[in-house]
N, C-alpha and C positions, 0 to 999 in steps of 0.2 A: 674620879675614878682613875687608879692609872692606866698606864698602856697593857702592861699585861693582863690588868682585870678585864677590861674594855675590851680584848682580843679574846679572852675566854668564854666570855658572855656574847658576842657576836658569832663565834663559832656554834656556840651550843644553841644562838637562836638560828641560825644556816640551816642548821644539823635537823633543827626540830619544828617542820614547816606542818606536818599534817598527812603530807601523802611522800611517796617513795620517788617519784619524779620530782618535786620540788627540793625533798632532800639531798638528792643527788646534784641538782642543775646549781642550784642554790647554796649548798655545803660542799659540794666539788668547786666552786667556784672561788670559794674564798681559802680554802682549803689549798689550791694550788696558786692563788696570787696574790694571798693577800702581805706577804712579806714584803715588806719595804714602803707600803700605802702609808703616807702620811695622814693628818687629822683631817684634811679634806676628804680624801678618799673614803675616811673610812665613817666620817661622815653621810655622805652618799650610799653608804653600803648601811648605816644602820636606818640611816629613811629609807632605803628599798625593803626593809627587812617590814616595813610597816603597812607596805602595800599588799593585796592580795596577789595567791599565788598565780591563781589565770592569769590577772594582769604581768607578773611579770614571766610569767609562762610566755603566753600570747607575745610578750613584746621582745624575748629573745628569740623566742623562732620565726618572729617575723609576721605572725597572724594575726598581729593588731599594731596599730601603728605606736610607737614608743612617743609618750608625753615628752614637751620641751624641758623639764624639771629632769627626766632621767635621761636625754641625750648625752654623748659624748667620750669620752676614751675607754671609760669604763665600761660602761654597754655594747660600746661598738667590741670591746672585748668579750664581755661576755656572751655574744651574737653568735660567736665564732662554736662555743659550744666541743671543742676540743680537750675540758678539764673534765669532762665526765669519766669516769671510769667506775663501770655498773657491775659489782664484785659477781664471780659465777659459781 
């Protein structure tokens, strides 16, 4: 797949989590960082896409502890929780 197919198809799995919290925290997040992620990155972002959403709910806001698999720059960004923007 190329890149831009692979960026399309990640966005629209972000986008389309199940509930309106996960769509935002999860399709805000990729949505506003995901330019410039190389094949690694975007690697790790399509295993997260595989995990449930409590799980990665609970592991950005800090109410469950984050597996050694999704530690590290990327989470610790997403942690921050600053790309949301909840349309009014």
């Amino acid at each position: 797949m190329n890149h831009d197919d692979r960026l399309k198809r990640l966005r629209f799995r972000a986008w389309h989590r199940g509930t309106r919290e996960a769509d935002y925290m999860i399709g805000g997040f990729f949505d506003r960082l995901h330019q410039g992620w190389d094949g690694e990155a975007l690697d790790w972002f399509e295993g997260l896409l595989a995990q449930e959403d409590a799980d990665i709910l609970g592991w950005v806001m800090g109410t469950i502890p984050v597996p050694a698999e999704w530690q590290g720059a990327l989470m610790e960004r997403m942690q921050r929780i600053d790309y949301v923007d909840i349309p009014r």
